[in-house]
KOLLUMRO-886757 format. One record per residue: residue number from 1; x negated, y negated, z negated of N, C-alpha, C, O in turn. Coordinates in nm, 2 decimals. Each point is the difference from the previous one (the first is absolute). Layout:
<kezas>
   num     n.px     n.py     n.pz    ca.px    ca.py    ca.pz     c.px     c.py     c.pz     o.px     o.py     o.pz
   NUM        X        Y        Z        X        Y        Z        X        Y        Z        X        Y        Z
...
</kezas>
This chain:
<kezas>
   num     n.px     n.py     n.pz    ca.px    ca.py    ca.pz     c.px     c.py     c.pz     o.px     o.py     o.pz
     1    -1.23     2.97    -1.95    -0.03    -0.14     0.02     0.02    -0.05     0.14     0.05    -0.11     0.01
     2    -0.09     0.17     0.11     0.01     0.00     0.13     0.15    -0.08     0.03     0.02    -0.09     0.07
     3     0.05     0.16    -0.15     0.18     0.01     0.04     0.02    -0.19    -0.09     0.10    -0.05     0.04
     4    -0.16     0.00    -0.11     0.00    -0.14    -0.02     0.03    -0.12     0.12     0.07    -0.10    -0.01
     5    -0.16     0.15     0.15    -0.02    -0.06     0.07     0.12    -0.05     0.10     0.00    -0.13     0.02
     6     0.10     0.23     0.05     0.10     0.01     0.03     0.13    -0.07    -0.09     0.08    -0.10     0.03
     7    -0.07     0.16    -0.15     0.11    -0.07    -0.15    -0.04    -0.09     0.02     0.09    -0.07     0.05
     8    -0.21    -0.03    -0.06    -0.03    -0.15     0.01     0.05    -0.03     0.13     0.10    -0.07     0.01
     9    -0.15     0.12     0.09     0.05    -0.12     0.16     0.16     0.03     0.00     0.07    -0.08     0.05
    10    -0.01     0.23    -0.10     0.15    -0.03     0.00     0.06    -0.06    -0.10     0.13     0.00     0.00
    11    -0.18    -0.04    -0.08     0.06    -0.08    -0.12     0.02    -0.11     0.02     0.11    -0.06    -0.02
    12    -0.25    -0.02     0.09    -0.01    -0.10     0.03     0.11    -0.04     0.12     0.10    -0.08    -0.03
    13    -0.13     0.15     0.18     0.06     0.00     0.09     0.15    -0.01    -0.04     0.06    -0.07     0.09
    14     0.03     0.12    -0.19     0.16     0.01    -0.01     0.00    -0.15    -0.03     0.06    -0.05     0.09
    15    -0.08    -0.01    -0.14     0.06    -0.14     0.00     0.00    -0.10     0.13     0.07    -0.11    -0.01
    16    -0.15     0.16     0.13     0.01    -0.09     0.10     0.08     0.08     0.06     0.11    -0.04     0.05
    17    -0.13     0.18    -0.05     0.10     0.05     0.08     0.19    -0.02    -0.04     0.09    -0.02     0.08
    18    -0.10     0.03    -0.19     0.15     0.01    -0.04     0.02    -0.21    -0.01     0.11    -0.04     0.05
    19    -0.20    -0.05    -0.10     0.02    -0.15     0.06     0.06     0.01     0.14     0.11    -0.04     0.03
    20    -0.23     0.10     0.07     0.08    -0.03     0.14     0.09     0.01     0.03     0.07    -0.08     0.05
    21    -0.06     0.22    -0.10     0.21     0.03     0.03     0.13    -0.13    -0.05     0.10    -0.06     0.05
    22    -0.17     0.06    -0.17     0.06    -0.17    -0.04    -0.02    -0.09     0.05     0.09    -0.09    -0.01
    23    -0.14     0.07     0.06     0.02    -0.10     0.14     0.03    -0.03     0.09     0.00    -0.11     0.07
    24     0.09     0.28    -0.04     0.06    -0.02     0.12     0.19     0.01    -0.09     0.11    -0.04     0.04
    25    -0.17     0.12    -0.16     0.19     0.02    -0.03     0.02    -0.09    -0.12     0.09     0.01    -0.08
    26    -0.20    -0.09     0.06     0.09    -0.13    -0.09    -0.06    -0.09     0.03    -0.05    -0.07    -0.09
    27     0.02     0.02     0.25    -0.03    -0.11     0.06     0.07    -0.12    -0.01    -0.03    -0.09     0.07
    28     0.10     0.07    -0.13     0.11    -0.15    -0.02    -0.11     0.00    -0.15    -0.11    -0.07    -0.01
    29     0.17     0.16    -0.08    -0.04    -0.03    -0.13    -0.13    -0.08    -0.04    -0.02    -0.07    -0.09
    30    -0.07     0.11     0.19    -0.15    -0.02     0.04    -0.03    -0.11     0.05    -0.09    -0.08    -0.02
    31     0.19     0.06     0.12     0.00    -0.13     0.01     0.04    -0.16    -0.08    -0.04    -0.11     0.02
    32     0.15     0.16    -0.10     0.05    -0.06    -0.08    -0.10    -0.03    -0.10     0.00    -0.12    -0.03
    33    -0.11     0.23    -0.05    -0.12    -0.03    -0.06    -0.08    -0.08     0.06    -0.05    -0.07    -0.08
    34     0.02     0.05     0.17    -0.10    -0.07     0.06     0.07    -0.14     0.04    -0.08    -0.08     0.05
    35     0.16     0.05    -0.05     0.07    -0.11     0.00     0.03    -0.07    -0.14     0.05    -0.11    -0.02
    36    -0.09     0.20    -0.07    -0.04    -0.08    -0.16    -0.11    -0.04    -0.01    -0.01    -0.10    -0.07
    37    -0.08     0.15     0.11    -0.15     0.00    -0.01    -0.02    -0.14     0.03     0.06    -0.07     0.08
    38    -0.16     0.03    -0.17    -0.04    -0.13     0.02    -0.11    -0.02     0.08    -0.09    -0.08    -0.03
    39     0.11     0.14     0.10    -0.15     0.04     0.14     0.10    -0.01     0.06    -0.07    -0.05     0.10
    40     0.21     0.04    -0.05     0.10     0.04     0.12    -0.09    -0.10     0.12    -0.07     0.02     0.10
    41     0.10    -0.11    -0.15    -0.03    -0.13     0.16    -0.21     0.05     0.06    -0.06    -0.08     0.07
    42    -0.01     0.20    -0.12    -0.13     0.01     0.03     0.01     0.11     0.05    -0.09     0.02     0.08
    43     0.22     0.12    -0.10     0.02     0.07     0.06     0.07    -0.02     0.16    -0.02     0.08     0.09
    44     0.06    -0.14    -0.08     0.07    -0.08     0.11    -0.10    -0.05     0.08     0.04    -0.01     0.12
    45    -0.15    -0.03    -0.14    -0.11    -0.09     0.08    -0.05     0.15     0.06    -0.03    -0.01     0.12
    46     0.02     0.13    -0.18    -0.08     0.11     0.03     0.12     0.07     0.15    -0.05     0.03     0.11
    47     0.20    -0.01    -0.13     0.08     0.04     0.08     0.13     0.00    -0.10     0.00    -0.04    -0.12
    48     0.09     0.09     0.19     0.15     0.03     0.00    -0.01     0.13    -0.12    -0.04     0.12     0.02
    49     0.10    -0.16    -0.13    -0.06     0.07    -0.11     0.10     0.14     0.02    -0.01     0.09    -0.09
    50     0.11    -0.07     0.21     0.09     0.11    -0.05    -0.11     0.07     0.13    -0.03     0.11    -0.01
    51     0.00    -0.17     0.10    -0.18     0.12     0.08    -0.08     0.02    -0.06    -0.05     0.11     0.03
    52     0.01    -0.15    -0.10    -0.12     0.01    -0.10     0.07     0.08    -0.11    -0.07     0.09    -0.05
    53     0.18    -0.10     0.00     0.00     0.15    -0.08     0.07     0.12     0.09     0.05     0.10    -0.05
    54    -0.05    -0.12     0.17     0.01     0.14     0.10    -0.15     0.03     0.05    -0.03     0.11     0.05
    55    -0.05    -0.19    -0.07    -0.13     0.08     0.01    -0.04     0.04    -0.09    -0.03     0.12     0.00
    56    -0.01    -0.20    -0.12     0.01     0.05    -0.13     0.01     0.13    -0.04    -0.10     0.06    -0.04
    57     0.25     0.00     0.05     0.04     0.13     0.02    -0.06     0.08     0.06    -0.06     0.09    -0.06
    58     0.06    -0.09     0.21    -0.11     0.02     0.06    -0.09     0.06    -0.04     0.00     0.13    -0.02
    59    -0.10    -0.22     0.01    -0.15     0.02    -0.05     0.02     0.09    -0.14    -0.05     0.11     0.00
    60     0.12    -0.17    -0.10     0.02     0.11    -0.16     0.07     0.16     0.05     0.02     0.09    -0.09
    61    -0.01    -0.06     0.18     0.12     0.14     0.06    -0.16     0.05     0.01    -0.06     0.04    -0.10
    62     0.01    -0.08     0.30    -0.09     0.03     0.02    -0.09     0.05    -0.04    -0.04     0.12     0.00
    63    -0.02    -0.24    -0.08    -0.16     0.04    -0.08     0.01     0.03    -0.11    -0.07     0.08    -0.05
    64     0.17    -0.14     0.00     0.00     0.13    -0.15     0.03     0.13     0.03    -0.08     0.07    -0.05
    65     0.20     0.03     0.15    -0.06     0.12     0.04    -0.12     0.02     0.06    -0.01     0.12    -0.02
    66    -0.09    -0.16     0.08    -0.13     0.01     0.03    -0.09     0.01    -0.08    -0.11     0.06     0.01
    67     0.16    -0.15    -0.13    -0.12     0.01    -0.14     0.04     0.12    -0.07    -0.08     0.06    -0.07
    68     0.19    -0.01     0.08     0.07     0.12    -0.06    -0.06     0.13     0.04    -0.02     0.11    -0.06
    69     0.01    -0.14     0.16    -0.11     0.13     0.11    -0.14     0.05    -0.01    -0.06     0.10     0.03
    70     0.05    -0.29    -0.10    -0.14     0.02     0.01    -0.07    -0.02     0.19    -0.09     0.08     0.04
    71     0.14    -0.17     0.03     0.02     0.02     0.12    -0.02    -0.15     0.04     0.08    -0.09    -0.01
    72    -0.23     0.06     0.06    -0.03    -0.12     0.06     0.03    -0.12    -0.17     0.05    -0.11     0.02
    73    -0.09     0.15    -0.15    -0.03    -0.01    -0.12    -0.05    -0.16     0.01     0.07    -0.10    -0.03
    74    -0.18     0.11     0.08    -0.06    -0.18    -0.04     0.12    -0.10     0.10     0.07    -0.09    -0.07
    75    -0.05     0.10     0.17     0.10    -0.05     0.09     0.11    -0.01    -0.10     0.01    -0.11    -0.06
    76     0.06     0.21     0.05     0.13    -0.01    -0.04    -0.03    -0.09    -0.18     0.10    -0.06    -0.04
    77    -0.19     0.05    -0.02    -0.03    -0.07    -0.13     0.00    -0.14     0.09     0.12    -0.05     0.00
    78    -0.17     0.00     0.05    -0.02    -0.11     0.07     0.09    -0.09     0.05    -0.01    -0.12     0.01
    79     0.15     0.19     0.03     0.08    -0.03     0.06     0.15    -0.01    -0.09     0.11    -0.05     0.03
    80    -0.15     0.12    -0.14     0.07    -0.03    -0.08    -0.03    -0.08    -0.12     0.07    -0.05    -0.09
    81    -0.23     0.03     0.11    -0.06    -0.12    -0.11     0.04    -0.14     0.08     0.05    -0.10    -0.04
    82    -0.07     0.12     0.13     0.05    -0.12     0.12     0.17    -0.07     0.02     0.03    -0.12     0.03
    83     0.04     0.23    -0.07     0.15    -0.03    -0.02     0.03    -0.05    -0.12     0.05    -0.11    -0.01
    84    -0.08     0.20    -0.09     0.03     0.01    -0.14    -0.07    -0.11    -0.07     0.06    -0.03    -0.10
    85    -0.20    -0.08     0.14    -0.05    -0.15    -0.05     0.16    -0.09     0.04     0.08    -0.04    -0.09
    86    -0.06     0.02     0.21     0.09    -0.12     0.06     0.15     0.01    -0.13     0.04    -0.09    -0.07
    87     0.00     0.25     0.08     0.09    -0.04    -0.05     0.04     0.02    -0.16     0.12     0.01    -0.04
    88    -0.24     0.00    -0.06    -0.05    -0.04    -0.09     0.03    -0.12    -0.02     0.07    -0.05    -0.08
    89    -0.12     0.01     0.15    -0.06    -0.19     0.00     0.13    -0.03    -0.01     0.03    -0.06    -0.10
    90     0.08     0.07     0.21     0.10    -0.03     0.05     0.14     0.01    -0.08     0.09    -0.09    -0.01
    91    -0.09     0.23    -0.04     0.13     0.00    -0.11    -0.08     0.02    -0.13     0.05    -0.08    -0.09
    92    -0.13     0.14     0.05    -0.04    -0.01    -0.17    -0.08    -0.08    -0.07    -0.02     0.02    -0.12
    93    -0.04    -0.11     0.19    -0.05    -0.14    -0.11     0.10    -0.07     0.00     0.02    -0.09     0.09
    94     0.07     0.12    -0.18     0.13    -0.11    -0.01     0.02     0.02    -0.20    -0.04     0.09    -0.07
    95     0.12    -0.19     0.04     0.03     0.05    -0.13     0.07     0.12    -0.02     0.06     0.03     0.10
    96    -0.05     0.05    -0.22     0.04     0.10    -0.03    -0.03     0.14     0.08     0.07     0.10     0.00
    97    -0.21    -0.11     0.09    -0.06     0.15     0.06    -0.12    -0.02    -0.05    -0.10    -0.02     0.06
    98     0.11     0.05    -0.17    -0.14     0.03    -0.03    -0.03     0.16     0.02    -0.10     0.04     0.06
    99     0.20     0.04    -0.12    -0.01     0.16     0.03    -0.01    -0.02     0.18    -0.12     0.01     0.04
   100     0.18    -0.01     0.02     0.02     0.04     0.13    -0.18    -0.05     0.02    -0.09     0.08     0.03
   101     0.08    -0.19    -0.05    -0.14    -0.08     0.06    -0.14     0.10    -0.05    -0.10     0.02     0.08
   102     0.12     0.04    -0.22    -0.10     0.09    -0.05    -0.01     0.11     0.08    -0.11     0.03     0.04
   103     0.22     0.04    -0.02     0.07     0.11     0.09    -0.10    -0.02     0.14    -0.07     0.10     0.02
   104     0.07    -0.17     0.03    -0.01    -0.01     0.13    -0.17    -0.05    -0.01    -0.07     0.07     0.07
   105     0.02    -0.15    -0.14    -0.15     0.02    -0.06    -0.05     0.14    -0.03    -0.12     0.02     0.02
   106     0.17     0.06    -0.06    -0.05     0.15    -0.07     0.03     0.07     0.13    -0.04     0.12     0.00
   107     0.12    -0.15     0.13     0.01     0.08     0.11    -0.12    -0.03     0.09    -0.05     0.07     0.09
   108     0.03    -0.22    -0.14    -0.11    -0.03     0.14    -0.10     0.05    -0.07    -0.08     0.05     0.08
   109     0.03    -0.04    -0.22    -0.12     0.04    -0.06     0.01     0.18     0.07    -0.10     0.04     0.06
   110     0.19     0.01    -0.07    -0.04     0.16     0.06     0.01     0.01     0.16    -0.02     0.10     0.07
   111     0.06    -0.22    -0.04    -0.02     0.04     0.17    -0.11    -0.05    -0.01    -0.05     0.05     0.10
   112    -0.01    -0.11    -0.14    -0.17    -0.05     0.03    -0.07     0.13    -0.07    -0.10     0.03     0.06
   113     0.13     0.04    -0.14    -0.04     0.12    -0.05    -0.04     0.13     0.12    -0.10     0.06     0.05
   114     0.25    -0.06    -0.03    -0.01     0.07     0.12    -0.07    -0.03     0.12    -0.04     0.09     0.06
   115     0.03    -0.20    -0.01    -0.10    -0.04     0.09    -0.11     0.03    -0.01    -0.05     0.08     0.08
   116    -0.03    -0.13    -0.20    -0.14     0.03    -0.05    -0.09     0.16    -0.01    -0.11     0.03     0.03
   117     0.24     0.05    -0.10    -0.04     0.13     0.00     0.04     0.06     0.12    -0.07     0.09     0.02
   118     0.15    -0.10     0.06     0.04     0.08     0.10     0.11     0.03    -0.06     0.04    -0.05    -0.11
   119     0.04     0.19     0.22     0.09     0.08    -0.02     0.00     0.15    -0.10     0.09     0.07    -0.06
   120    -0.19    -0.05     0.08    -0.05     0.10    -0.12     0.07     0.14     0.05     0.06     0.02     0.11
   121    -0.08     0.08    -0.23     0.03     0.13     0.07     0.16     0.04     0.03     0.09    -0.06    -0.07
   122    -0.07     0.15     0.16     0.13     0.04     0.08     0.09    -0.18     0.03     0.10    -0.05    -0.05
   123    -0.19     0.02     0.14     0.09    -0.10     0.08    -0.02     0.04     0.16    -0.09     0.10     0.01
   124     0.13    -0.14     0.08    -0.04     0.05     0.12    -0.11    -0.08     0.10    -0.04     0.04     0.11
   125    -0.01    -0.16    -0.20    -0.14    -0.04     0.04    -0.10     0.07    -0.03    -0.09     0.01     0.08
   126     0.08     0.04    -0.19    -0.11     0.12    -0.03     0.04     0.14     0.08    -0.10     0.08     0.03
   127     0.23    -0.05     0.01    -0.01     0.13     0.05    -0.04    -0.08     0.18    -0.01     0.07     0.10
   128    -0.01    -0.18    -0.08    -0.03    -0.05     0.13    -0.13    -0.02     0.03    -0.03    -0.03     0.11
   129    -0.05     0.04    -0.20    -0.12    -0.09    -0.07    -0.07    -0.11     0.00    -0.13    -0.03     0.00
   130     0.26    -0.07     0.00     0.04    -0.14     0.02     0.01    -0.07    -0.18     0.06    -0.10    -0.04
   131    -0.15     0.19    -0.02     0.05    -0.06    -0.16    -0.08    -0.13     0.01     0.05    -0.08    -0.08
   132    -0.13     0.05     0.12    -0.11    -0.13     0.00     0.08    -0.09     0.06    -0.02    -0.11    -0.04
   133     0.11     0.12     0.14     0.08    -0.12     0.10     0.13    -0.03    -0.10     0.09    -0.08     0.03
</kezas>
């Protein structure tokens, strides 16, 4: 049962991790989506939407390997609950994303999961004994 703990934070973790990389190797395409979005002109008030999906990337690389580790666990949930709201809002309340919009509701429901319980057994905040931070 122990071995649950780890399968969840890397299960979870591969979708920001492998998103990020899409962000940097189909950055037009991404852009091009978010330029349908009927949020476009609210993303634009926030910054220059092709920086904002280079940090984006960023942030999903980073902290989703960190959540993968088990490694600075509440932070990295935080920072990717923090990313992952804006651009929710931004490309998937539009017509025809309902899957993507559910998708991304059932991700922020387990990053709040993971926040609440911690990192749990064999991450490297428990072997740090940082499981409470």
């Amino acid at each position: 049962m122990r071995l649950i703990d780890p399968v969840f934070r890397l299960s979870l973790s591969l979708i920001f991790v492998i998103g990020g990389v899409g962000h940097f190797l189909a950055h037009e395409y991404m852009l091009d989506r978010m330029a349908l979005s009927p949020w476009k002109d609210h993303v634009v008030l926030i910054g220059d939407a092709s920086i904002l999906l280079w940090l984006s990337g960023l942030v999903f690389i980073g902290a989703g390997t960190s959540l993968a580790l088990g490694w600075m666990t509440r932070l990295s949930c935080t920072a990717l609950f923090l990313t992952l709201v804006p651009i929710t809002f931004a490309i998937h309340i539009a017509p025809g994303h309902t899957g993507p919009l559910l998708k991304n509701i059932a991700i922020l429901g387990a990053l709040a999961f993971v926040f609440v319980r911690g990192p749990g057994s064999h991450s490297m905040d428990t072997a740090l004994g940082r499981a409470a931070s």
